[in-house]
N, C-alpha and C positions, 0 to 999 in steps of 0.2 A: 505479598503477592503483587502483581502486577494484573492490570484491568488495561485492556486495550479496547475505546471506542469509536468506531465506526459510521459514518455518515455520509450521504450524499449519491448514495445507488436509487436507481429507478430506472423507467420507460424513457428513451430517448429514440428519434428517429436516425435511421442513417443517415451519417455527415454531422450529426448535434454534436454537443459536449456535453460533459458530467464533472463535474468535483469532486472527488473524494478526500474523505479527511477519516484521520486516524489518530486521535490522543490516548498517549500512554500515563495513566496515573498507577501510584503506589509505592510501593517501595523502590526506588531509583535511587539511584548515587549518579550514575550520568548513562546517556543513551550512546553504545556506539556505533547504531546501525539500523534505519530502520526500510522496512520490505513490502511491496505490493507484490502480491501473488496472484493466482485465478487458478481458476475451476471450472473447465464448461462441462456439462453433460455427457459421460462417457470416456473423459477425455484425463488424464494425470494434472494436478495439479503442476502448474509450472512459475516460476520466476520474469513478471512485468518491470519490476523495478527496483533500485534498490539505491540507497544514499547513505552519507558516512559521515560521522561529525564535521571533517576538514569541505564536505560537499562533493566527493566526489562518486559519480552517477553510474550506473550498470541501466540496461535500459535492452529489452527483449530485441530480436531482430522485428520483431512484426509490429510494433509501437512506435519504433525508432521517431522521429520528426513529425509525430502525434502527441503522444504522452509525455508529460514531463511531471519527475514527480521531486519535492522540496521539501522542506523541513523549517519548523521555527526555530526560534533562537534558543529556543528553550531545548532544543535538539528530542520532545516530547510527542511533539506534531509531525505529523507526516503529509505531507498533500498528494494527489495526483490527478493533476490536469488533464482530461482525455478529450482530445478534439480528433474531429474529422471520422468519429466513429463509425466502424462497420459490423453488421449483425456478426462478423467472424468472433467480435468483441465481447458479446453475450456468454457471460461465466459468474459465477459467484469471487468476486475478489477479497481475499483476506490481505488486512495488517498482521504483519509477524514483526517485533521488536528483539532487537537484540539490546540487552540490558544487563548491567554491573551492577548489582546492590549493594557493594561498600566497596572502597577502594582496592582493596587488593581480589576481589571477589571474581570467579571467572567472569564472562559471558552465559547467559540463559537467555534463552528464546523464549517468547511468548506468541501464540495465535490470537486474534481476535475474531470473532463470533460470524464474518463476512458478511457481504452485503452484494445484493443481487443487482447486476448492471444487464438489462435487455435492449438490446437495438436491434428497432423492428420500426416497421410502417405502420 
């Protein structure tokens, strides 16, 4: 199995920042993709971010030249930089991984447990 962990949600005011991190431990053989999503209230989960062994970036229209999100070398890690935050920002954001467990082994996705970003005053 595969365990995705989650860190760096909380209370930020409009305009802050936030860090989020995302580590994938378990059974891996290598990572080919890994995902910020969100959730607000009411609202369909939708696609923030998204990166790719070779680095290359997907990135929501409503994030664009705010968020940036990156990955370690380990290709394990996920990060996502959220600056210049707006209460429109306030959602529950999941890591979702896309991961190979042996070499010839399809892709499987994994969710992580999310983590609550509010911006507010």
């Amino acid at each position: 199995q595969v365990q995705l962990m989650e860190s760096g949600g909380g209370l930020v005011q409009p305009g802050g920042s936030l860090r989020l991190s995302c580590a994938a431990s378990g059974s891996i053989f290598s990572t080919y993709a890994m995902n910020w999503h969100r959730q607000a209230p009411g609202k369909e989960r939708e696609l923030v971010a998204r990166i790719t062994g070779d680095g290359s970036t997907i990135y929501a229209d409503s994030v664009k030249g705010r968020f940036t999100i990156s990955n370690s070398d380990t290709r394990n890690t996920v990060y996502l930089q959220m600056n210049s935050l707006k209460p429109e920002d306030t959602a529950v954001y999941y890591c979702y991984a896309e991961i190979r467990h042996t070499r010839s082994a399809p892709l499987n996705g994994y969710w992580g447990q999310g983590t609550q970003v509010t911006v507010s005053s």
